[in-house]
N, C-alpha and C positions, 0 to 999 in steps of 0.2 A: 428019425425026424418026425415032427408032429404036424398030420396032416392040418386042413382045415376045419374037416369036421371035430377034430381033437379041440380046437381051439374053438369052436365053437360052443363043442358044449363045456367046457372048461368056464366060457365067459358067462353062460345062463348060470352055473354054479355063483360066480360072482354077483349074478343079476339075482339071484334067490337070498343071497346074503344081505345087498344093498339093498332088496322090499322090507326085513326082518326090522333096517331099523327106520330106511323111508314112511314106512307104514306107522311110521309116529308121528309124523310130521304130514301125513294128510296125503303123499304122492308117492310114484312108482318108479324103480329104476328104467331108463331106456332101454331095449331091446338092442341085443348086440347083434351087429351083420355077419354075414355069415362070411366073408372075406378077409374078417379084422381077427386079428392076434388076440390072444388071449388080457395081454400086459396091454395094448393098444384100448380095448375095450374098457381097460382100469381107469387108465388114464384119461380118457375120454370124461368116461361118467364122474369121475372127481374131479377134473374141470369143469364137466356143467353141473355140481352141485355146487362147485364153489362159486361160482358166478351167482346160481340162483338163492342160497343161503344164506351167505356170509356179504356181512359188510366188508368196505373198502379196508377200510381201518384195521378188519382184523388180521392178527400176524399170519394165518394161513393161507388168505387171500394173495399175498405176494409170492408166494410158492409157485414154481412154473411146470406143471404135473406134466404138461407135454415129455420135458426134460430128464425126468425121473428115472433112475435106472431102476431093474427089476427087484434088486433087492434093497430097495429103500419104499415103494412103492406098499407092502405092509405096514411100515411104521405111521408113514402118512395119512392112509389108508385109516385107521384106528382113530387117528387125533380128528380127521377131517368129520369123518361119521360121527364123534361125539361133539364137535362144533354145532355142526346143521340141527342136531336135534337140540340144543342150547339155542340157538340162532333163530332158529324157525319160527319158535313159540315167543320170543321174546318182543315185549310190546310195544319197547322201544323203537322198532322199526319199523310202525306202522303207521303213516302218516296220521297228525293231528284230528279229530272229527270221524276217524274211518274207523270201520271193524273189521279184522282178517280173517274168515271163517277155514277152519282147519278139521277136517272129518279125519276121526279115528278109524282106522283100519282091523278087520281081526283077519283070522291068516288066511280066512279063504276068500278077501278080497272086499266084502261086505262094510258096509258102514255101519260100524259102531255106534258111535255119538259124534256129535257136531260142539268143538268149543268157538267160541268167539271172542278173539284179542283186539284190544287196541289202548291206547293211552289212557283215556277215560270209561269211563261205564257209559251202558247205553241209556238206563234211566237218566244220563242227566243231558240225553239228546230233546230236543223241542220235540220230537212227534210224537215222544210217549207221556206227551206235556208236564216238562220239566222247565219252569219258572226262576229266576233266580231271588230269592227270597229278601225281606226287606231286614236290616237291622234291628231289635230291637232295645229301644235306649230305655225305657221304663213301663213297666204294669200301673193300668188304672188300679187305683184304689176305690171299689164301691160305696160309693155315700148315698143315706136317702134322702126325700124331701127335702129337707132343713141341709143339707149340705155334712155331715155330721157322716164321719165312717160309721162304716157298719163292723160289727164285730161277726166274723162269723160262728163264733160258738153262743150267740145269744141272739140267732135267728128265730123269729115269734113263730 
């Protein structure tokens, strides 16, 4: 039978897997207790990614990971990880006016680069003074003195 220390480090092995793809999406898996099961820890952390990732709507969200036996808990596992990093990045869910800043990870924890999502672009927010522009229904036509266009290939 497997101790707890077996199960513990069992669950850092999972917690190492779940950084490899967290780390695209800007955050870190939670640290497992040293009291909790190895399959307990799974399921745990794929509950709180699906709360934190996934919209309501999606078909994964309805999934009840608490409930999962052990040998289903892989398959789920696979589909839920490539949701979240679909999910994450996606600009649909980030409220109207806002930006969601998302720092890239590399493996030794460091910040990469910083992107910034949201629905629109930030040039067309007012503080980087963006104006909304007026229609334009027709171009002057230059006339001199006398009212009389001007040609512009027989400017004197």
């Amino acid at each position: 039978m497997a101790t707890a220390q077996d199960h513990f480090e069992a669950a850092r092995k999972f917690q190492a897997y779940y950084d490899e793809t967290l780390r695209k999406v800007g955050t870190r898996a939670p640290a497992p207790a040293m009291n909790q099961s190895c399959n307990d820890y799974r399921r745990e952390t794929l509950r709180q990614l699906k709360k934190t990732f996934l919209p309501e709507v999606h078909p994964l969200y309805g999934v009840q990971y608490r409930g999962l036996k052990a040998d289903a808990l892989p398959i789920f596992e696979r589909q839920l990880l490539a949701a979240v990093q679909v999910e994450a990045n996606n600009p649909a869910h980030v409220p109207v006016g806002e930006l969601k800043k998302i720092e890239r990870h590399d493996a030794y924890g460091q910040v990469k680069f910083i992107d910034f999502i949201g629905q629109t672009s930030f040039v067309k927010s007012p503080e980087y003074g963006f104006r909304p522009g007026r229609r334009v229904s027709a171009f002057r036509t230059p006339t001199d003195d006398r009212g009389q266009s001007i040609n512009w290939n027989r400017v004197p």
